[in-house]
C-alpha positions as CSV (number, residue, x, y, z in Angstrom):
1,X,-93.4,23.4,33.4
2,X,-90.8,25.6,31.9
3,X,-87.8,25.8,33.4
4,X,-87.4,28.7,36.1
5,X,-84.7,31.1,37.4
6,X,-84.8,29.2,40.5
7,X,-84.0,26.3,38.7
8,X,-81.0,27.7,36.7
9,X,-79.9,29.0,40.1
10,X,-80.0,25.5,41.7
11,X,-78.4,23.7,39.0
12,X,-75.1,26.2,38.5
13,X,-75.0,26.4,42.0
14,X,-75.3,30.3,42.3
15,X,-78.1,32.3,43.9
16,X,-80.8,33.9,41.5
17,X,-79.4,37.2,41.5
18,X,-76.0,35.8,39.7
19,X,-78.3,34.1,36.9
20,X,-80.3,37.6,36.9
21,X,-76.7,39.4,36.7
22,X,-75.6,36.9,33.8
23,X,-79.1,37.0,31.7
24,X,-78.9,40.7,32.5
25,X,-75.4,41.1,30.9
26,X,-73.8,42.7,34.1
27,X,-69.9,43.1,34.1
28,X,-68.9,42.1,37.3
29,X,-69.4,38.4,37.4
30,X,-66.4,36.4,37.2
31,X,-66.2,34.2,33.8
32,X,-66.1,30.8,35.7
33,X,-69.7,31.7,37.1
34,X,-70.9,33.3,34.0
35,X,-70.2,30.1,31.9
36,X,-71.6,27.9,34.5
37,X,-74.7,30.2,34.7
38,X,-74.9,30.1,31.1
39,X,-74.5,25.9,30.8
40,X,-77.1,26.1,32.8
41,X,-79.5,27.7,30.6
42,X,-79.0,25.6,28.0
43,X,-79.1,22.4,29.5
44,X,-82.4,23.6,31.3
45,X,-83.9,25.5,27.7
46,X,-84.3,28.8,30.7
47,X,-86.1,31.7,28.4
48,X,-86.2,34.9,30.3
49,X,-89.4,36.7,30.9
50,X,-88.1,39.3,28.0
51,X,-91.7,41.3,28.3
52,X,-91.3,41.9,32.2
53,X,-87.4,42.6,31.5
54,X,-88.2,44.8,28.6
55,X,-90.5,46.5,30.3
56,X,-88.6,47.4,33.3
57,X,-85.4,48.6,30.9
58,X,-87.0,50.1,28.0
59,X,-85.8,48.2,25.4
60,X,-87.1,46.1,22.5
61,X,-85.4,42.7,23.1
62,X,-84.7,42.8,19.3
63,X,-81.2,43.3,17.5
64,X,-81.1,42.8,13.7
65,X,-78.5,41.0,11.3
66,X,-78.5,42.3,7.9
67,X,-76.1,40.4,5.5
68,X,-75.4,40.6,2.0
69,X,-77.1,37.0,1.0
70,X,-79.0,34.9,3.5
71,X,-79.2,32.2,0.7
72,X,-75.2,32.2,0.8
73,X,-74.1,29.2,2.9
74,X,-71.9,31.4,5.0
75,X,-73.9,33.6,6.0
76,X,-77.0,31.3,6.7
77,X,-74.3,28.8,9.0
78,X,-73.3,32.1,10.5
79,X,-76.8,33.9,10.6
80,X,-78.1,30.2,12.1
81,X,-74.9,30.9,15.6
82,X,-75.8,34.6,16.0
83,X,-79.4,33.6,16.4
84,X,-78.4,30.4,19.0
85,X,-76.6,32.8,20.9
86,X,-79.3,35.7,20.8
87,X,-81.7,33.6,22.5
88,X,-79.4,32.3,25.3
89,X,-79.0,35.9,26.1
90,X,-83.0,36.2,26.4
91,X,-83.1,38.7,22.6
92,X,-84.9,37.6,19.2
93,X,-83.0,38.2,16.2
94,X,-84.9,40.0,13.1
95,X,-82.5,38.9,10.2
96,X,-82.7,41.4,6.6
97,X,-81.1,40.8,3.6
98,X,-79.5,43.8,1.9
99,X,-78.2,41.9,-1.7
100,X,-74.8,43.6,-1.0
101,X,-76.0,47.1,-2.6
102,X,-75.5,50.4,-1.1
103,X,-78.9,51.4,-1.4
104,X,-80.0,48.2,0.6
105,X,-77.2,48.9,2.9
106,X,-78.4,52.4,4.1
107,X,-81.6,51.3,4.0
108,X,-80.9,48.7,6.9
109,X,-78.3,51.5,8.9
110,X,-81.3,54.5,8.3
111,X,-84.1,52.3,8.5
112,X,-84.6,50.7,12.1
113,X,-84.8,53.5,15.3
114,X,-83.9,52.6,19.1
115,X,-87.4,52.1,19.7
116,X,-87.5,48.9,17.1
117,X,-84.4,47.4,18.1
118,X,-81.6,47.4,20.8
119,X,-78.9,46.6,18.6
120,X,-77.7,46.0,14.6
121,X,-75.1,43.5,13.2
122,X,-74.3,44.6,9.7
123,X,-72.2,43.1,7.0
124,X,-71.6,45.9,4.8
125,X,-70.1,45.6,1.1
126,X,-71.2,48.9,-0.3
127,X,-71.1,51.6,2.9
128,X,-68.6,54.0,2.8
129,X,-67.1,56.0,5.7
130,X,-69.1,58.6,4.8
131,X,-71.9,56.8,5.0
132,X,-71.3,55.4,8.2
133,X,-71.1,58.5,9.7
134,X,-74.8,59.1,9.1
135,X,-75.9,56.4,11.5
136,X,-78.2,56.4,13.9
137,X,-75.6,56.6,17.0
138,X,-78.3,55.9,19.3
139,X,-78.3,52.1,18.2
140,X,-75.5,49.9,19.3
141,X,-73.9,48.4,16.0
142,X,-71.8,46.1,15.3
143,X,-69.7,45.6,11.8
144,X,-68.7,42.1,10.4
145,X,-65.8,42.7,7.8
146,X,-63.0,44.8,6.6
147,X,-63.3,48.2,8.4
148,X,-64.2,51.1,6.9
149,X,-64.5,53.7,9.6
150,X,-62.4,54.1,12.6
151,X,-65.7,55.5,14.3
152,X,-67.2,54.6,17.3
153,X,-68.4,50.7,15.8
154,X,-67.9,47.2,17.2
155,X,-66.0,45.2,14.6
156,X,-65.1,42.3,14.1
157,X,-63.4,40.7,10.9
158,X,-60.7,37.8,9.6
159,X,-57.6,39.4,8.7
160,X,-58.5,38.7,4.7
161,X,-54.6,39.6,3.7
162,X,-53.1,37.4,5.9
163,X,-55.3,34.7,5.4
164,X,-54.7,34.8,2.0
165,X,-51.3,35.0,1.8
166,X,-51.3,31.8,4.1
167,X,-53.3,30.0,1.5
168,X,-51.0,31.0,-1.4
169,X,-47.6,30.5,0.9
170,X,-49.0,26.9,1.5
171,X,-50.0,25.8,-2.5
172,X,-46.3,27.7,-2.9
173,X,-44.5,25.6,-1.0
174,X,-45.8,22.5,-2.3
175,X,-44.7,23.0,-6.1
176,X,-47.2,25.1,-7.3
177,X,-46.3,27.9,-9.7
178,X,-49.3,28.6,-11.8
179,X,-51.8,29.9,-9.1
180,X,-54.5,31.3,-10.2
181,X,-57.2,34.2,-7.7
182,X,-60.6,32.7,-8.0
183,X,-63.1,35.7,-7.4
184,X,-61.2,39.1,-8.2
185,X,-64.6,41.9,-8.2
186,X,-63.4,44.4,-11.1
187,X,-65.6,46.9,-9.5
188,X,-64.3,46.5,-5.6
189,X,-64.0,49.9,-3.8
190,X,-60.5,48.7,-2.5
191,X,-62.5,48.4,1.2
192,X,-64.0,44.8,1.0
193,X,-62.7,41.0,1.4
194,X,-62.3,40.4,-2.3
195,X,-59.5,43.4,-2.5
196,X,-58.0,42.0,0.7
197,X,-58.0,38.4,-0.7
198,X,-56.3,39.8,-3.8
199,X,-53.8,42.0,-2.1
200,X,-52.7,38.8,0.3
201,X,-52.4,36.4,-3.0
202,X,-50.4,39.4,-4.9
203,X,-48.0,40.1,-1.8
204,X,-47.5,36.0,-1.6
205,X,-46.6,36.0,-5.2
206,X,-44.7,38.5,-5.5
207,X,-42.4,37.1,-2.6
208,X,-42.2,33.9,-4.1
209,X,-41.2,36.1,-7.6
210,X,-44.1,34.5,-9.6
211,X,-45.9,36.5,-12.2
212,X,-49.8,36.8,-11.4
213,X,-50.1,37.9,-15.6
214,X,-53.6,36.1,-17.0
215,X,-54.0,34.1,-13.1
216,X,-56.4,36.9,-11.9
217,X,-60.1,35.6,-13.2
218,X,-62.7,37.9,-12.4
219,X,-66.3,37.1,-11.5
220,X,-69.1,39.0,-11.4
221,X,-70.4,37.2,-8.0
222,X,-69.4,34.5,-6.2
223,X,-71.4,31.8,-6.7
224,X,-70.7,27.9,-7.8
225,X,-71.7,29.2,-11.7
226,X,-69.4,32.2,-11.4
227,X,-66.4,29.5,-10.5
228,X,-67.5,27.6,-13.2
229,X,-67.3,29.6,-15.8
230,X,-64.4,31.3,-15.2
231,X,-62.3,28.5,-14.7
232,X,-64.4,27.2,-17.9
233,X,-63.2,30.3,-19.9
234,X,-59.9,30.5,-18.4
235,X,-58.7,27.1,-19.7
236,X,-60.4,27.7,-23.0
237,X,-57.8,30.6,-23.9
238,X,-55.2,28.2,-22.9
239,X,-54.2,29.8,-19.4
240,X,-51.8,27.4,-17.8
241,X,-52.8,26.7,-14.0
242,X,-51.7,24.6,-11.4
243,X,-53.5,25.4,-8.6
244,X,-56.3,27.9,-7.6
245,X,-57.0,30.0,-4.9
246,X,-60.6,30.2,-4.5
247,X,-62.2,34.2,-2.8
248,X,-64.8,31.9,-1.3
249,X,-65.9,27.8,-1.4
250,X,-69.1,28.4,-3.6
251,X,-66.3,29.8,-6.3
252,X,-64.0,26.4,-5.7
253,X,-66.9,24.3,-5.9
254,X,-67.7,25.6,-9.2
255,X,-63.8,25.6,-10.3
256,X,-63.8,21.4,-9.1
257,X,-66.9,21.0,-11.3
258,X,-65.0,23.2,-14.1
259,X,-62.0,21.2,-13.6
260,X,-63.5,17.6,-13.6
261,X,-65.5,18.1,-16.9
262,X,-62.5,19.0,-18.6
263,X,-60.8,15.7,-17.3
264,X,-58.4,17.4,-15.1
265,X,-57.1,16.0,-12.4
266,X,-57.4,17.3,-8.5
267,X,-55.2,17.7,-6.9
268,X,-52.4,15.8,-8.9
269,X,-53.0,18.7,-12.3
270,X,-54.6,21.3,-10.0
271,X,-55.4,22.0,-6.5
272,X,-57.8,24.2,-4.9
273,X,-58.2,26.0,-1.8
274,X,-61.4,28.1,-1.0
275,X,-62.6,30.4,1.9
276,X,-65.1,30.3,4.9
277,X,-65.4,26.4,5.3
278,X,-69.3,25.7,5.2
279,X,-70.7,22.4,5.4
280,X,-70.9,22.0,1.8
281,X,-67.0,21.6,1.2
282,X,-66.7,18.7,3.5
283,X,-68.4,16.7,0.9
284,X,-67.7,17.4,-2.4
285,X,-65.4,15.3,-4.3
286,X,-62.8,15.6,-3.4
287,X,-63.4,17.0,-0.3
288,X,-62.4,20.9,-0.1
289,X,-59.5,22.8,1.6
290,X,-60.4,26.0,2.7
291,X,-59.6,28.8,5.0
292,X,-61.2,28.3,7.7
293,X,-62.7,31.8,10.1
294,X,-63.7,30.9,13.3
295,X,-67.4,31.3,12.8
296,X,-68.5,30.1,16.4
297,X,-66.2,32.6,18.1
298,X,-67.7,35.2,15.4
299,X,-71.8,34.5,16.6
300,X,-70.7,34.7,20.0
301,X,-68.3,37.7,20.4
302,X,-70.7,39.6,18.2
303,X,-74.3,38.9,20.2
304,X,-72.3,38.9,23.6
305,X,-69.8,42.2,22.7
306,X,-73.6,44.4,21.2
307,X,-75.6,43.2,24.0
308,X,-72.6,44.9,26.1
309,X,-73.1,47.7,24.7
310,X,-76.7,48.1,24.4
311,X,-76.3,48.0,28.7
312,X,-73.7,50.6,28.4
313,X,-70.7,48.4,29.5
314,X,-69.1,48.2,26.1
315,X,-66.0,50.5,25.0
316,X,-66.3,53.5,22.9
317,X,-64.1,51.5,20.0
318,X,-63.6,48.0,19.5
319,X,-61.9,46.0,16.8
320,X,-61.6,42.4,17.3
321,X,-59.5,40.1,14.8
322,X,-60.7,36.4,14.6
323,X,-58.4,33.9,14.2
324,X,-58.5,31.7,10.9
325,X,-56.9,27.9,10.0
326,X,-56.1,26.9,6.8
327,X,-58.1,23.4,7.2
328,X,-55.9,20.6,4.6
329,X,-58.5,18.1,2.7
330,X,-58.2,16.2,-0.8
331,X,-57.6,19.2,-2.8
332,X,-54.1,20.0,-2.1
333,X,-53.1,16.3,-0.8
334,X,-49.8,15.6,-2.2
335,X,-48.8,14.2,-5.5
């Protein structure tokens, strides 16, 4: 028999009103009892009646995630949380895929009404403010990346100029000179993660008085082939490079292909550092240092912060800035 509220109440040691209060999203129940109440579920696989609940509240029990690239391992490893944490919380998550274009993008913000869905995550690339301002206002939303608008959205995103500069400070202070940005987007709108990633490698640079003159390689995306090539094409016109500072790890695992072909050792020639730590770059060779965002705080802050709001419990304005780790593997070990 599946597991009841009766049961979740026995097990966490609460009555069933608390485990109603915690499925229900209520404010005033104190964290300690929330993350019991919550183990619970999870150990006992608890799904809520969502139909009666719906029913009763007038709600879908639906919140969407639209992201630039679900094929992307980033967003499919984050895509993969938000949904974990969407069904402990009793909602199903209808995921789109907007390919990062503007069209797409209002498409997703225009395209779902309150009486489809209860909430929207939305990586944008394209939106403008302008845009935003357009929205729906009826449906909670949530933004993941750099802000655009200081309206009335959830956000939540890395601090991409900080992060960056951490990255570059780091192959800096271990000798490196000739550091080449992985990933510069000639056509950026100045709002998005690859301007932010560029401004945090030009300010770390600069500091350090090193010339950034033939190091920026532009690509057209960000895929393993895009790395490839430019680093391909970079060392073909005789750029000298020492280290690389990869916008994302699909670029660096193109630049360590690049790199090997051409005989070139990492990290004793060249290291590499890339962005958003997915599975992949704990097992290429070598293994792959990367900026690391705090994905699992991202899925949960975002599904428990929207569902807030969607009761009405959330604040008019909220930014929230994840924290990040620059994780050390092969590709900057020491000489």
């Amino acid at each position: 028999m599946p597991a009841s509220m009766h049961d979740v109440a026995q097990l966490a040691g609460v009555s069933q009103r608390t485990v109603s209060n915690v499925v229900n999203e209520y404010v005033h129940v104190k964290p300690e009892t929330r993350a019991r109440v919550q183990k619970a579920i999870k150990q006992l696989k608890y799904r809520p009646n969502v139909a009666a609940r719906n029913l009763r509240s007038g709600r879908s029990g639906l919140i969407a995630l639209a992201v630039p690239e679900i094929a992307a391992p980033y967003f499919a490893e984050l895509a993969d949380q938000i949904q974990q944490h969407a069904e402990l919380h009793g909602m199903t998550l209808l995921i789109d895929q907007t390919g990062g274009t503007r069209e797409r993008e209002l498409a997703v913000l225009h395209g779902y009404s309150s009486a489809v869905i209860d909430g929207l995550i939305l990586s944008p690339v394209a939106l403008t403010a302008a845009d935003l301002e357009t929205h729906d206002q009826t449906i909670p939303t949530l933004l993941l990346g750099e802000r655009i608008d200081p309206g009335p959205f959830l956000h939540l995103s890395v601090d991409n100029v900080a992060a960056a500069r951490t990255a570059v400070e780091f192959l800096i202070s271990s000798g490196r000179t000739n550091i080449a940005a992985l990933g510069v987007l000639p056509e950026s709108n100045g709002l998005g993660p690859a301007s932010r990633r560029l401004q945090g490698y030009t300010e770390a640079m600069q500091g350090a008085g090193l010339t950034t003159s033939q190091l920026q390689l532009p690509t057209a995306e960000w895929g393993r082939r895009a790395g490839y090539a430019a680093i391909r094409d970079a060392l073909d016109r005789g750029t000298e490079i020492d280290a690389v500072f990869c916008f994302n790890d699909l670029l660096a695992i193109g630049a360590i292909r690049a790199l090997t072909d051409r005989g070139i050792s990492i990290p004793a020639r060249v290291a590499l550092i890339g962005w958003d730590d997915i599975e992949e770059s704990r097992f290429t060779v070598p293994t792959l240092s990367t900026i690391c965002p705090d994905k699992a705080f991202i899925a949960r802050t975002a599904v428990e912060r929207l569902i807030a709001r969607i009761a009405g419990n959330g604040p008019e304005e909220d930014e929230i800035i994840p924290e990040f780790q620059l994780i050390h593997r092969q590709t900057t070990q020491s000489n």
